[in-house]
C-alpha positions as CSV (number, residue, x, y, z in Angstrom):
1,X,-67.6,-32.2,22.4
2,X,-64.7,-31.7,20.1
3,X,-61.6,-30.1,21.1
4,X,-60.9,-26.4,19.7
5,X,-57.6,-26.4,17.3
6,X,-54.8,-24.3,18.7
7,X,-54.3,-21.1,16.9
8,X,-51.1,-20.3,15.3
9,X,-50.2,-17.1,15.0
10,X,-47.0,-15.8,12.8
11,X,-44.3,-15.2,15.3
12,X,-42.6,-11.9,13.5
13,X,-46.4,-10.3,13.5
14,X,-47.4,-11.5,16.9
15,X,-43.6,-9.6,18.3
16,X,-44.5,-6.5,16.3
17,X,-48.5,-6.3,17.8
18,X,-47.1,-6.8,21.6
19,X,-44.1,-4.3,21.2
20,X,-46.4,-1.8,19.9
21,X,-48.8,-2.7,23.2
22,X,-45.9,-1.9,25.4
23,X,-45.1,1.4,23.5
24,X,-48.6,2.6,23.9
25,X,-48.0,1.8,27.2
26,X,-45.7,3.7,27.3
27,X,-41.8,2.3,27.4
28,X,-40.0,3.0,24.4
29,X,-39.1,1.5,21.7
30,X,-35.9,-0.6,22.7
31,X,-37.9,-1.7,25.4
32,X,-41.3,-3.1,23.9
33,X,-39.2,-4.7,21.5
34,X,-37.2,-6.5,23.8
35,X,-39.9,-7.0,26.4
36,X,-41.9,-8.8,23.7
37,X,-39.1,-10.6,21.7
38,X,-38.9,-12.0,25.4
39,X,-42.7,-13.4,25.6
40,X,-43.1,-14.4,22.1
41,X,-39.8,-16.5,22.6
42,X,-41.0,-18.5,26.0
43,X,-44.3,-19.0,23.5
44,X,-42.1,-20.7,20.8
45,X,-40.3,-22.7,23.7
46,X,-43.6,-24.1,24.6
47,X,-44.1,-22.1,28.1
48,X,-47.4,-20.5,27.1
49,X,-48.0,-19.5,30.7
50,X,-44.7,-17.2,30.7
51,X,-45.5,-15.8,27.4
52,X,-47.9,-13.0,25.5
53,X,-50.5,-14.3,27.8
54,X,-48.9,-12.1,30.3
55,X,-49.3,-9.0,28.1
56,X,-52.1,-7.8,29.6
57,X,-50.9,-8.0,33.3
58,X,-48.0,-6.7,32.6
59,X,-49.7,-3.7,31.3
60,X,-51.8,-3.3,34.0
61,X,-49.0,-3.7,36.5
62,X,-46.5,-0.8,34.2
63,X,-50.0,1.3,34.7
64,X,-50.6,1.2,38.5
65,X,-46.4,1.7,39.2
66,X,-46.4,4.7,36.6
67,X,-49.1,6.5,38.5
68,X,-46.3,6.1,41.6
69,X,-44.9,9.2,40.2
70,X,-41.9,10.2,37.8
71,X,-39.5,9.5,40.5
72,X,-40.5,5.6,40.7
73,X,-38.7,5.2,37.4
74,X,-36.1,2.7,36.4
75,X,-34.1,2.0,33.8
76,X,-35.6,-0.4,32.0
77,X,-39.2,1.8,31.3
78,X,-41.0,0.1,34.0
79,X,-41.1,2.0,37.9
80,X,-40.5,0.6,41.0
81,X,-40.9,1.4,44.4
82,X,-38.1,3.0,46.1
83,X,-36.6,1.5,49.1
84,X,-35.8,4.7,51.6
């Protein structure tokens, strides 16, 4: 068995396709962009397991907090709980 080739991916297109992920999923722009300038970065650093990988877990946390409610909502487009 041969060993699959990695696949390189342009950097600039691969920020651009997870910012607009995070857009749809609703943070806005500021955000997705600097949310995924963060992953694509610890990619090119060479810590794949902190990078886009993450995308989709991320998303699925951002969902399950945003159906907390409008008042779970922090700054930085993602919600938290509140500690009362």
């Amino acid at each position: 068995m041969g060993s699959t080739p990695p696949v390189m991916v342009n950097a600039e297109a691969l920020d651009a396709l997870v910012a607009n992920v995070f857009q749809a999923a609703g943070c806005d722009g500021p955000e997705s962009q600097r949310i995924s300038r963060h992953l694509v970065d610890a990619n090119l650093a060479g810590h794949d397991s902190h990078g886009v990988v993450r995308v989709p877990r991320y998303v699925e946390w951002l969902e399950a907090l945003c159906a907390e409610g409008p008042d779970r909502r922090c700054g930085y487009g993602w919600r938290r709980l509140r500690r009362d």
